[in-house]
N, C-alpha and C positions, 0 to 999 in steps of 0.2 A: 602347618604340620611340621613336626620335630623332623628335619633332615636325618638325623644320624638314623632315628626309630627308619626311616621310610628305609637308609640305606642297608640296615637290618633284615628288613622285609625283602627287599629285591636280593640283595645276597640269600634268604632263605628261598624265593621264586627259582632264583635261578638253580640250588640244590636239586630241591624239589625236584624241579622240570615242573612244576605245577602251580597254579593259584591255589586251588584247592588245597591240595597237600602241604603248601606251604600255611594256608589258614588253619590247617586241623594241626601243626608240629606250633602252632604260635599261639593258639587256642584263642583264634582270632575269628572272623567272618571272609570270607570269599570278597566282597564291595569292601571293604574296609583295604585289605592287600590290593586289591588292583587301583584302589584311590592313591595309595602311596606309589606304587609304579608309575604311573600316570605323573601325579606330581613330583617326581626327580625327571619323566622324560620332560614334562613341560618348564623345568628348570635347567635342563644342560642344554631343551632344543634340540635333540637327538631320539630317535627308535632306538629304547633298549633291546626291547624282546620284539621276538616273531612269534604269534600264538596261531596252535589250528586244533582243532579239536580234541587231537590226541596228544600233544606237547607243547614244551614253550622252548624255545632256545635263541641264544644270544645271538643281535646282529652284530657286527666290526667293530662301532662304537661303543655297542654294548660289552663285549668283551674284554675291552680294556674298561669301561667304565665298571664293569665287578671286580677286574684285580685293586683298581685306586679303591673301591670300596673294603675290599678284605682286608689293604693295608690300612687304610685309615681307620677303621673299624678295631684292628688286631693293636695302634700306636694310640687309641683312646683305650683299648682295656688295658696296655700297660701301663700309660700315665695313671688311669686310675688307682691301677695297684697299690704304684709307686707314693700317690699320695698320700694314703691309706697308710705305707709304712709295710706294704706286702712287697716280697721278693718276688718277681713276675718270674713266677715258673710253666713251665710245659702247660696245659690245660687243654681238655676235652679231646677230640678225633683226629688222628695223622691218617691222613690217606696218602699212598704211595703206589706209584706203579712201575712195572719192570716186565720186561719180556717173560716168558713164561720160568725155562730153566735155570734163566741168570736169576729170579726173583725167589725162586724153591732154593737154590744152590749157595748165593750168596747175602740176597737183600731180605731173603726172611729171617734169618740169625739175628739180624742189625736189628732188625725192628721188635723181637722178642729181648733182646737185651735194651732195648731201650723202655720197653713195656716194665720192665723190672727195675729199669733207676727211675723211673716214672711213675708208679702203681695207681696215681689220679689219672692218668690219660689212657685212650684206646686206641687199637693201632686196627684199620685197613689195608689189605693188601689186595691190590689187580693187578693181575698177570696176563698181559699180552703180546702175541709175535706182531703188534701191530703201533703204530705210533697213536696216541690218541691225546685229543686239546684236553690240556690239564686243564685250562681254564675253564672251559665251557661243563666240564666233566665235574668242575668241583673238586678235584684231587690237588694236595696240597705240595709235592716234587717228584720226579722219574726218575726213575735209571735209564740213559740211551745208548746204545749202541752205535757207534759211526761218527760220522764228520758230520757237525752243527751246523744248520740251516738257519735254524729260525734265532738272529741275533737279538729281536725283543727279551730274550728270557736268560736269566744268570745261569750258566756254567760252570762246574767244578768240576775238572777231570779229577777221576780216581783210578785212573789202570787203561790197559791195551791189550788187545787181544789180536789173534791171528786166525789167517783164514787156509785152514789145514785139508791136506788132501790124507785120506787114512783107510785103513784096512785091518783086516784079522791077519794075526802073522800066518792063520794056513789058508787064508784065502793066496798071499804071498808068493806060498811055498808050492802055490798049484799052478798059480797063474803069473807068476812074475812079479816084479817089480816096476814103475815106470819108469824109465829115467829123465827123459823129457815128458813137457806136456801133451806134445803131438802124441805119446804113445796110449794116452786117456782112452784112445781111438779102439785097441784091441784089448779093456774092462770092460766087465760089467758095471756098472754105473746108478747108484740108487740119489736119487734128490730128496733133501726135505725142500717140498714148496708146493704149493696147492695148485700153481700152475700147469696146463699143459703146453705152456710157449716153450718153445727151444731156450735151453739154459745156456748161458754165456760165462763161462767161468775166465776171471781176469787174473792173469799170472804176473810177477816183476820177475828180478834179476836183473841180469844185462841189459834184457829187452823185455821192453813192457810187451804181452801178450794175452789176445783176446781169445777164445778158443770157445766153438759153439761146441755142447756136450750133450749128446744124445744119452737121455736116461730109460733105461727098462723099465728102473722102477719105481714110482715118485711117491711119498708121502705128505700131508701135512703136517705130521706130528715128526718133529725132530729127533723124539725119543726112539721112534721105530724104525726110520732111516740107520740112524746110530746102533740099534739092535740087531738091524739085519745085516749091518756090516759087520758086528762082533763077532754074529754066527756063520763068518765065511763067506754068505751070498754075494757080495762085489766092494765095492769103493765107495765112499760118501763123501763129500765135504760140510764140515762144520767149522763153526766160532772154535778153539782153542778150549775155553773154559767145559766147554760140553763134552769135549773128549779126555780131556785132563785125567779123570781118574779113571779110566778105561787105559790111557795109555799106562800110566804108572805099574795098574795092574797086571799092565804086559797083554790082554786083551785087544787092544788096537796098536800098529803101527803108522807112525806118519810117512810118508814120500811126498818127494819132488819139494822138498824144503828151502832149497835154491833159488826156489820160482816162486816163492811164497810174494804175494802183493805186499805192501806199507799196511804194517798194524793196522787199527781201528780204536780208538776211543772209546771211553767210556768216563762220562759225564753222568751228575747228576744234577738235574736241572730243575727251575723253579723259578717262577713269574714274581716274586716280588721283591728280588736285589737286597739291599740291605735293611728293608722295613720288612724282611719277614718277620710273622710272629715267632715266639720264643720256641713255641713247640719244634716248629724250621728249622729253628741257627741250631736246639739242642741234637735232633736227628742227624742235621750236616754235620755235624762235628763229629760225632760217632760213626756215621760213618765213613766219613773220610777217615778216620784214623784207620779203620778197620779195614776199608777195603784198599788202600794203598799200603796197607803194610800185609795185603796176601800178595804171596812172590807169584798163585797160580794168574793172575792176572797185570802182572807188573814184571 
């Protein structure tokens, strides 16, 4: 069996999530896919996939053994090009994922300007407040928020954001200001977090401080935490960028600015280093220009 066709096949399985689905996108047979699965695991000696009746998903070994495939897959279409005498440009579907408002607010502009220097390729976008294996997922880089864990995957910071405590100027003008964090204690207090554990907000300045924060009123959705702080009901904390043009608009105030923790980062990240494909390096480029030259995040 032709290796590269089989590593074809397993990169489309692992899309998929399916045998099937991947035979009916390949307009192939069910036995025919799982024979090529089969023979790369019985050539590297490793369980790629886990199958149960309702999915397939990658083991450990397999999860790096898709990314060697996409890359070596994505450095044989361009050598191809190249021989050909084609200029390897961008081709077929950029998936991309970003937390929800940072992906509406900043990463979906990026990826519509890129759809328009590009007009052959398609852009996906997933928005979640939640981290998710790009690999396993088939998405091709993120936007993250925070300080990098997982050092297997390239990094590009593009910006910093801050962790702001804020209000409506008449929530303010009713109920005070704080001026330390101890005084968190006598707001009303709304959370965005799906949680009902006790919230721990961490303050800097002089002194690093931990402070548990009893909220009234918790949200999952960020958006309505932040809403119901515009509309006077109490205090929220949010990322910087999500309150940004609420402050501007004069709508929200921030306090205790002082106390504010160490920024947070913002990295855009992607599992295959310098063998991404073209589509990749052409989207990181634009967007880094783009999102490190917005002063609201930098």
């Amino acid at each position: 069996m032709d290796r590269f066709q089989a590593m074809k096949i397993f990169v489309r399985v692992v899309e998929a999530r399916s045998f099937a689905g991947a035979a009916r996108q390949l307009r192939s047979s069910p036995p025919a896919v799982t024979r090529a699965v089969a023979f790369l695991e019985d050539i590297t000696g490793a369980r790629l996939l886990t199958r149960t009746t309702r999915s397939v998903t990658l083991t450990e070994p397999g999860a790096q053994y898709y990314a060697d495939c996409k890359r070596l897959l994505g450095d044989l279409e361009e050598a191809e090009a190249a021989a050909g005498g084609a200029y390897a440009r961008p081709s077929g579907t950029l998936t991309v994922t970003a937390p929800v408002l940072f992906g509406q607010m900043y990463m979906f502009p990026v990826l519509t300007e890129f759809l328009d220097l590009y007009p052959e390729m398609r852009g996906r976008a997933l928005l979640f407040d939640r981290i998710v294996n790009i690999v396993e997922e088939g998405i091709d880089l993120a936007i993250r928020i925070g300080h990098m864990s997982d050092t297997s995957m390239s990094a590009i910071k593009v910006g910093m954001v801050r962790r702001i405590v804020c209000g409506s100027p008449d929530y303010f003008a009713q109920h005070g200001r704080p001026k330390v964090p101890a005084d968190i204690g006598a707001h009303k207090v709304i959370a965005s977090t799906g949680s009902s554990a006790p919230l721990d907000w961490q303050f800097g300045g002089a002194q690093k401080i931990s402070l548990s924060v009893s909220a009234r009123l918790q949200s999952n959705s960020i958006e309505a935490a932040r809403n119901a702080a515009i509309d006077g009901w109490g205090m929220v904390r949010l990322l910087s960028y999500q309150a940004i043009p609420f402050i501007e608009a004069g709508s929200l105030d921030v306090v205790l600015r002082e106390y504010e923790p160490e920024p947070l980062p913002i990295h855009i990240v992607h599992p295959e280093g310098r063998h991404a494909p073209a589509k990749v390096r052409a989207f990181i480029d634009l967007a880094v220009d783009r999102l490190r030259s917005d002063k609201r995040i930098n």
